[in-house]
ZAMARGU-4260 file (C-alpha; in steps of 0.2 Angstrom, whole numbers, plus 5000, padded with zeros to 4 digits):
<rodrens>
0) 6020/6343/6007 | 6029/6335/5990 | 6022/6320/5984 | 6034/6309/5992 | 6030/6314/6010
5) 6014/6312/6005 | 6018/6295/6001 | 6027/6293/6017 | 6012/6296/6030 | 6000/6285/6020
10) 6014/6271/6018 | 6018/6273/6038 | 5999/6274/6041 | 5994/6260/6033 | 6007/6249/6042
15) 6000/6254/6060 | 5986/6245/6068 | 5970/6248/6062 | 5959/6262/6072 | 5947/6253/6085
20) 5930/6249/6080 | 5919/6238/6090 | 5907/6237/6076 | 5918/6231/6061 | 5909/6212/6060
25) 5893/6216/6062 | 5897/6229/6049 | 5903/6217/6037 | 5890/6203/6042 | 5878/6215/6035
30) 5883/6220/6020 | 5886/6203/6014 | 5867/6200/6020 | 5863/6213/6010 | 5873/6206/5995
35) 5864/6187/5996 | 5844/6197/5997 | 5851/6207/5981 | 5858/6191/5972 | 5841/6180/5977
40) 5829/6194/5970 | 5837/6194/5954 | 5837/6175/5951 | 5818/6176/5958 | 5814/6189/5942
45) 5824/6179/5931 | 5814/6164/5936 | 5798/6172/5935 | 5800/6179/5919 | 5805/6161/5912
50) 5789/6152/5919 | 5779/6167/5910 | 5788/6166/5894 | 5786/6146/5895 | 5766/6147/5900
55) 5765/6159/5882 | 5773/6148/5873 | 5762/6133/5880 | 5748/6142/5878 | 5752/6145/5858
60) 5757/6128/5856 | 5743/6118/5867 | 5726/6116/5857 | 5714/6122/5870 | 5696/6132/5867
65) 5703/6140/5851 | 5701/6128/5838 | 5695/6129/5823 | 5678/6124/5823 | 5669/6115/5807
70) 5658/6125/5797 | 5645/6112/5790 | 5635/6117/5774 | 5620/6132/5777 | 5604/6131/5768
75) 5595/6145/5764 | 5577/6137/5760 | 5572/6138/5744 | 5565/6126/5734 | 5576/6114/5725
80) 5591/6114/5735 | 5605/6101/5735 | 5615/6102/5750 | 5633/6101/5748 | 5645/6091/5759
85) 5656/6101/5772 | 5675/6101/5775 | 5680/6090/5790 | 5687/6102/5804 | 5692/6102/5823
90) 5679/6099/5833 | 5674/6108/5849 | 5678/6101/5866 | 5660/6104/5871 | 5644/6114/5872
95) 5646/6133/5863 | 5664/6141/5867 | 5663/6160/5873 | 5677/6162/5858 | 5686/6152/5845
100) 5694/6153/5829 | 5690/6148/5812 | 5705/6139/5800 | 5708/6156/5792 | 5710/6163/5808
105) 5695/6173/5810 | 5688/6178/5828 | 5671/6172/5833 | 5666/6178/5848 | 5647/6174/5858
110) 5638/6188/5866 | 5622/6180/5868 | 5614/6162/5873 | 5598/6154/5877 | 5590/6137/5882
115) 5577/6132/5871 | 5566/6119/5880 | 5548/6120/5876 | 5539/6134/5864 | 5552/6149/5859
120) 5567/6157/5869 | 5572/6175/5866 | 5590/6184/5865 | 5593/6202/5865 | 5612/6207/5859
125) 5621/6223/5852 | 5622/6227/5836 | 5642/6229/5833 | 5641/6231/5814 | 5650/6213/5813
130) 5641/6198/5806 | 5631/6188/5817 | 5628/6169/5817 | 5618/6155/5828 | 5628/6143/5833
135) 5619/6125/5842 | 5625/6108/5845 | 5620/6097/5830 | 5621/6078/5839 | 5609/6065/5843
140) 5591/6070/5841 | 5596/6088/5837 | 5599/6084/5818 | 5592/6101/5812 | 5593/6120/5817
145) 5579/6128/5826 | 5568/6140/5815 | 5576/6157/5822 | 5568/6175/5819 | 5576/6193/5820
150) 5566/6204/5826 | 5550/6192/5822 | 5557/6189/5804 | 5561/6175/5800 | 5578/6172/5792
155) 5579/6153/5788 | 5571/6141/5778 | 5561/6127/5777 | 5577/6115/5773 | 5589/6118/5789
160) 5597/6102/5793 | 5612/6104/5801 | 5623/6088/5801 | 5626/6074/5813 | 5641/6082/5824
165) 5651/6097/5827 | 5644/6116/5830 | 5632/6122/5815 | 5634/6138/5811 | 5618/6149/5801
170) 5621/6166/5798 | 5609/6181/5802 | 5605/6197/5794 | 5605/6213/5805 | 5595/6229/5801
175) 5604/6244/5796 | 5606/6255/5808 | 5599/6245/5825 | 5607/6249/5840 | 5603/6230/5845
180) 5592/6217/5838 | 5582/6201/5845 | 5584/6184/5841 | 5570/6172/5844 | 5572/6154/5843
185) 5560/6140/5840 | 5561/6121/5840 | 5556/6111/5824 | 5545/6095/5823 | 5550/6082/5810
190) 5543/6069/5799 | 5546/6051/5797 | 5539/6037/5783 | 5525/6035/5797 | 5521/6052/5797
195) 5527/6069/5809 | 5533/6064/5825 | 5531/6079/5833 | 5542/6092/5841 | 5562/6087/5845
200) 5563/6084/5864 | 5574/6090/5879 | 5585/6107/5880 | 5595/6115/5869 | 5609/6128/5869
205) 5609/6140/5856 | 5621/6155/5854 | 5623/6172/5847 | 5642/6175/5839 | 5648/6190/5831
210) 5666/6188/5819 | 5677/6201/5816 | 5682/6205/5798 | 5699/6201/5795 | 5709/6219/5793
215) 5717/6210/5775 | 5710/6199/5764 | 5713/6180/5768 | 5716/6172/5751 | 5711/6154/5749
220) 5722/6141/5741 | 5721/6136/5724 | 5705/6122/5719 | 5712/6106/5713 | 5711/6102/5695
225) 5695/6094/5688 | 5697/6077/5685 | 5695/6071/5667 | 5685/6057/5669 | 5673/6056/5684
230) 5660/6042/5688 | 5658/6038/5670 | 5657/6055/5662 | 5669/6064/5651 | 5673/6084/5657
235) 5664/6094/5642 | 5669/6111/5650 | 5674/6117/5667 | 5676/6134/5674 | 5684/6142/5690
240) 5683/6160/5698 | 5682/6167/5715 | 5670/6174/5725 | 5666/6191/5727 | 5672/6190/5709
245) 5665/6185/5691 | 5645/6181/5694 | 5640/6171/5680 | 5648/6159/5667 | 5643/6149/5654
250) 5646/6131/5648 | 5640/6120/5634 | 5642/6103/5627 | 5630/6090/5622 | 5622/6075/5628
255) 5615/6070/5646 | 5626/6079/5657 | 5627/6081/5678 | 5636/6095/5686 | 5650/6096/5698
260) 5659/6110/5709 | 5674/6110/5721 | 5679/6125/5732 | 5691/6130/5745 | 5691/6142/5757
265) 5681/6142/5774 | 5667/6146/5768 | 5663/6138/5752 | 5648/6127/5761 | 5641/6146/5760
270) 5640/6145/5742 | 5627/6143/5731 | 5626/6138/5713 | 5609/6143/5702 | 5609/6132/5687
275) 5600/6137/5671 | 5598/6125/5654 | 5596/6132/5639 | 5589/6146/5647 | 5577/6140/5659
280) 5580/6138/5678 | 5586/6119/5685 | 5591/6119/5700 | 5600/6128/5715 | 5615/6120/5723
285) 5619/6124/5741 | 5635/6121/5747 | 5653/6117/5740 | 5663/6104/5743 | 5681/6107/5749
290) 5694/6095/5742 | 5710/6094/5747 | 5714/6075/5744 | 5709/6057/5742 | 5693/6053/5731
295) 5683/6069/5722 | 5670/6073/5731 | 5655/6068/5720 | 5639/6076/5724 | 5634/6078/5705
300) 5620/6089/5698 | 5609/6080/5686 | 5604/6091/5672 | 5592/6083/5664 | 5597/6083/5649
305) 5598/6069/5635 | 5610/6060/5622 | 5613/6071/5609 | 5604/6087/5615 | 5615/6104/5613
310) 5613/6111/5630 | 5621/6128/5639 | 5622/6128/5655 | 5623/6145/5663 | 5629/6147/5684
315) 5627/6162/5693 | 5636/6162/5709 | 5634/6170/5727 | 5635/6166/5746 | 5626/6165/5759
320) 5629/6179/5774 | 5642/6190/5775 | 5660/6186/5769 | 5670/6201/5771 | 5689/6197/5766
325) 5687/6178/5767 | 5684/6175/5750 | 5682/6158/5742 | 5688/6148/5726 | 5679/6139/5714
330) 5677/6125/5700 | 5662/6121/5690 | 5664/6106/5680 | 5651/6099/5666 | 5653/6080/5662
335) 5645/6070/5649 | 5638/6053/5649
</rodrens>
């Protein structure tokens, strides 16, 4: 057959009636069925996958448990101490949050709590290799940290006062090589003009946080200049570094003179300043201010020292706890009178 009779039977075919077949609509009913069930499930997965791509974004964008959380100034208790003012932050919605996130992005995260009430309360928690802190509620009557023990030691000081609000953070050493360690915690007494006034009352939650290290160093912004002039004192000498970094530095000038540092980073109220004059030991100061804007923070060191008198001031620096890859910025200023 050439391809013009070919043509011929499909053309003569195609104008005859078509072959019976009882079931044609219900054929054709059912496929366009089958069409609309095909077309619906793909707008459903559409629609899903928008509602899950707008609860991410949501969550990224509404403030919820993972705030960051102030850090108020941590003392270590020794004698002499000044303690340094901390840099405002978010607060906590309430009580101790099973995670949150600190300004520079590090991950706190509780695996321990315990309600102190009367006497002691005990927590036992896996040693991870991360830093450990105790966190607790510093509001109304609960205006210092309870004395807390690792493993029966004690690990804080006499001089624990932890602020008015927000969560206090104290940070714990861990003995090399434990598999897990113990915390113990213990509520303080306290004393007025009228003498001690016994034991804080009611409970109290306190919690066990481990952070992970950041995996790169977090780099703090550069400290505001000194300024030039500061509650009636002229800057003699000043001096800036970061911690883990230069130790010690020396100033001089001459006169009576007061002290002054400034940080940044999220953990300056860690830092501790040890003040010698002229060669012997003056004073410790605990805690560095963060500023950032408005009026300098003014928590001046007295030195001591009088009109005329050639002093040197020597500062040896260090922190308090563990501060892997979130180091901290510094300026020491010495003003004259």
């Amino acid at each position: 057959m050439s391809v013009q009779d070919l043509r011929d039977v499909l053309r003569e075919r195609a104008e005859g009636p078509a072959p019976a077949n009882p079931h044609r609509h219900d054929q054709v009913h059912a496929r366009v069925r089958r069409v609309r069930r095909r077309r619906r499930a793909a707008a459903g997965a559409a629609a899903l996958a928008a509602a899950v791509v707008a609860s991410v974004v949501a969550a990224l964008l509404v403030p919820g448990q993972d705030e960051p959380l102030p850090v108020p100034g941590l003392l270590p208790g020794r004698d002499g101490l000044v303690p340094g003012e901390a840099p405002t932050a978010a607060q906590p919605a309430a009580g101790l949050p099973e995670r949150f996130v600190t300004r520079d992005g590090t991950e706190y995260r509780r695996i321990g709590l315990a309600t102190l009430t009367e006497g002691r309360a005990s927590v036992t928690v896996p040693a991870s290799g991360n830093p450990l802190e105790v966190a607790t509620p510093c509001e109304g009557v609960f205006s210092s940290m309870p004395e807390v023990f690792v493993d029966s030691r004690r690990v804080n000081g006499r001089e624990d006062s932890c602020g008015d609000s927000g969560l206090h953070l104290l940070p714990v050493d861990v003995p090399q090589g434990a598999a897990d360690v113990t915390l113990t915690f213990a509520k303080r007494g306290c004393d007025t003009p009228q003498g001690a006034c016994g034991p804080e009352r009611g409970a109290r939650e306190v919690a066990v946080y481990e952070w992970t290290p950041p995996a790169m160093t977090i780099e703090p912004p550069r400290v505001k200049a000194l300024p030039r002039r500061l509650d009636g004192g002229r800057l003699a000498d000043s001096a800036s570094g970061r911690w883990p970094g230069a130790a010690t530095v020396t100033l001089s000038g001459r006169g009576a003179m007061t002290l002054d540092v400034v940080c940044s980073g999220d953990l300056a109220p860690r830092m501790w300043f040890e003040v010698r004059v002229n060669g012997r030991l003056s004073r410790t100061r605990q805690g560095c201010p963060v500023w950032t804007g408005g009026p300098f923070p003014k928590a001046g060191l007295d030195l001591g020292t009088k009109q005329g008198e050639r002093v040197t001031v020597t500062v040896r620096t260090g922190m308090w706890g563990a501060g892997t890859n979130r180091p901290v910025r510094w300026s020491i200023g010495l003003y004259v009178k």
